[in-house]
C-alpha positions as CSV (number, residue, x, y, z in Angstrom):
1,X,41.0,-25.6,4.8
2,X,39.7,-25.1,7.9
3,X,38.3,-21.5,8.5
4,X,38.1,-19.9,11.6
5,X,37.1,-15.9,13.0
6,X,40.3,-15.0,15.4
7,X,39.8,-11.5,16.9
8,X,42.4,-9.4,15.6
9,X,44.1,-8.2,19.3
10,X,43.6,-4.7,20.2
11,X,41.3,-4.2,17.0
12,X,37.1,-4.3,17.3
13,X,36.8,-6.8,15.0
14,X,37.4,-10.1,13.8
15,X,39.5,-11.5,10.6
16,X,39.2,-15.2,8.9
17,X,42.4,-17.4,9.4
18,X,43.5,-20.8,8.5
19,X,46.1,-23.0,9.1
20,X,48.1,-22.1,6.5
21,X,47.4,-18.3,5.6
22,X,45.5,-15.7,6.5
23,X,42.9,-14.4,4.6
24,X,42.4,-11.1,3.5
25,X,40.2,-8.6,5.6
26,X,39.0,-7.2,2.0
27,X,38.3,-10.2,0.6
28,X,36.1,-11.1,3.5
29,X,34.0,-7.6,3.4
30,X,33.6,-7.7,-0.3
31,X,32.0,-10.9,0.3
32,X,30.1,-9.7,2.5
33,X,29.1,-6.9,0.4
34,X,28.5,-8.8,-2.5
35,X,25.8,-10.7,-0.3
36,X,24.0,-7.9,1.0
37,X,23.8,-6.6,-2.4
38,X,22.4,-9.2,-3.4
39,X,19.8,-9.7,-0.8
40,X,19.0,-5.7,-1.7
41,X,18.5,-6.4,-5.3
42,X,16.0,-9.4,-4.2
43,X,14.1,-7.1,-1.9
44,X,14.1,-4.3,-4.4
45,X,12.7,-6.8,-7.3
46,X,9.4,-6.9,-5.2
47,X,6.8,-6.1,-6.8
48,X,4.9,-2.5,-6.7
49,X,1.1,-3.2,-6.0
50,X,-1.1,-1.7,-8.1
51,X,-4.9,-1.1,-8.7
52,X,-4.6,-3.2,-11.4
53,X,-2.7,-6.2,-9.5
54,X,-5.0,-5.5,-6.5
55,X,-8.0,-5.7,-8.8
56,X,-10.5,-8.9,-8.1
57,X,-11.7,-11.4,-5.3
58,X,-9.0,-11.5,-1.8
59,X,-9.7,-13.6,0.4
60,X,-9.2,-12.5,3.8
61,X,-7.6,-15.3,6.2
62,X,-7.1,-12.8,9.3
63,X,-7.9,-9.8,10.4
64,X,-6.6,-7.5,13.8
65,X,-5.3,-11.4,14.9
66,X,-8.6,-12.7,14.4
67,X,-8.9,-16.1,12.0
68,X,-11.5,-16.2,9.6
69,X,-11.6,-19.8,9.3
70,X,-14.6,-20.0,11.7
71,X,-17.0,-17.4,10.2
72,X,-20.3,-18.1,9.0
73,X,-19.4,-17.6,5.4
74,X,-16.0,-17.0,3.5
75,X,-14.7,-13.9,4.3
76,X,-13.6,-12.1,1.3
77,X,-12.9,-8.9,-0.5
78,X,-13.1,-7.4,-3.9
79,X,-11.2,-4.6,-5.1
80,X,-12.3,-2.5,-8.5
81,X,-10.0,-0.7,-10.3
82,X,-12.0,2.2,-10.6
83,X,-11.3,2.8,-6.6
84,X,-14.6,0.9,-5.2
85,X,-14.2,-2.0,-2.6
86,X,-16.8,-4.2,-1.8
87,X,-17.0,-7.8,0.6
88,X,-18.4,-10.0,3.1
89,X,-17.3,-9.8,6.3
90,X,-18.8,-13.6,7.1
91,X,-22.3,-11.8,8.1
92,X,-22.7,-8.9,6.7
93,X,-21.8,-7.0,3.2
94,X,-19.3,-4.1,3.3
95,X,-18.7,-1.6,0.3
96,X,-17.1,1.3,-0.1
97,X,-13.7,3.4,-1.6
98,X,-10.2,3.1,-1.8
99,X,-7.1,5.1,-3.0
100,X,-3.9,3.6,-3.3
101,X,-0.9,5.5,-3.2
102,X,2.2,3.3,-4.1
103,X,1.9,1.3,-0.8
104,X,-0.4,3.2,1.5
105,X,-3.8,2.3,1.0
106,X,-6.7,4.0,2.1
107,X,-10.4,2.8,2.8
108,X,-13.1,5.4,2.8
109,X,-17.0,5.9,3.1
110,X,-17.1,2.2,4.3
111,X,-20.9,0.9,5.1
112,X,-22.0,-2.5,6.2
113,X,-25.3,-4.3,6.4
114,X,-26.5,-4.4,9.9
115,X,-27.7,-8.6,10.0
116,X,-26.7,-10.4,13.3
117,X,-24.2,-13.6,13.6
118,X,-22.3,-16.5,15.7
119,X,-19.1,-14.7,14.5
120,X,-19.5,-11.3,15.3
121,X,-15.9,-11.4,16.9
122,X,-14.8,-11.3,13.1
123,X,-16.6,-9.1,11.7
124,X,-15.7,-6.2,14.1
125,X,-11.8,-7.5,13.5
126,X,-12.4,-6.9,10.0
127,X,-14.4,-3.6,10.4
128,X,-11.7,-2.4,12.6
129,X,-8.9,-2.9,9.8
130,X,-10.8,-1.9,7.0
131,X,-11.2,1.5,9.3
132,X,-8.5,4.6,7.9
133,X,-5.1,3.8,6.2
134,X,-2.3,1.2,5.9
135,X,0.4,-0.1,4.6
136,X,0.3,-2.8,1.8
137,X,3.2,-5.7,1.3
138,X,2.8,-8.3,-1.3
139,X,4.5,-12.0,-1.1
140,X,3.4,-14.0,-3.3
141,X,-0.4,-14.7,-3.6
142,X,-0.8,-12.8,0.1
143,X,-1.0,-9.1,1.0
144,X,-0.6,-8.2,4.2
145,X,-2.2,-4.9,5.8
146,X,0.5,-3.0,8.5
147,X,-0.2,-0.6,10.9
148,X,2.0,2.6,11.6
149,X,4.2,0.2,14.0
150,X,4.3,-2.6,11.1
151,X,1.9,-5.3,12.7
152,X,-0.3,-7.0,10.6
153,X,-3.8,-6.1,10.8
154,X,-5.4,-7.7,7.6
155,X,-4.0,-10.5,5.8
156,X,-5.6,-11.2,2.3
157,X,-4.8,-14.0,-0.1
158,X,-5.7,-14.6,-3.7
């Protein structure tokens, strides 16, 4: 059976036909359908972050574009659940607050230590997205950080 898309004349769209039949318009949607649906369901089973999932050591692999990889020290940071966040930013030691509202988060009160470094260039990235509110998705092990235009500006992995 080979299958092939024929446009249907005069009509904006296209129907399956083979050889020896054609093929159903219906069939075809509800196919189609029936695979969206699915890909919905497996978008929907994602799971809701929490401050109890997010609780515990991240490390963070990039941050406003910048790798890590080349910092002094790990770059890493630790999320309480009683709202406190604290870190390294490869130089210097961050702390401060977070709320988490399904998946907005929000950092707040931050303070850093004030030590110099050969990878300054990453610690202002990381500064600079640990600065307001974003958007949290999980996948997997990783969370990524979004901005209001959905660009990743912090990218964390457990």
């Amino acid at each position: 059976n080979d299958f092939k898309m024929e446009k249907v004349a005069g009509k904006g769209y296209y129907q399956a036909t083979n050889n020896k039949q054609n093929v159903s318009t219906m069939k075809v949607i509800k196919s189609v359908l029936a695979l969206v649906a699915i890909a919905l369901t497996g978008c929907a089973s994602q799971k809701t972050i929490t401050t109890e999932s997010l609780a515990g050591k991240w490390f963070i692999k990039s941050a406003m574009g910048t790798s890590t990889e080349k910092g002094e020290s790990p770059a890493y940071i630790t999320f309480e659940k009683d709202g406190k966040v604290h870190g390294c930013a490869t130089v210097n030691l961050f702390h401060g607050g977070y709320t988490l509202d399904k998946d907005q988060i929000t950092f707040s009160q931050m303070g850093m230590t004030m030590k110099w470094g050969q990878s300054m260039d990453i610690e202002r990235a990381i500064s600079k997205a640990l600065d307001g509110s974003s958007t949290i998705k999980a996948n997997g092990n990783n969370l990524y950080f979004l901005n209001a235009t959905n660009d990743t500006i912090m990218h964390i992995v457990k």
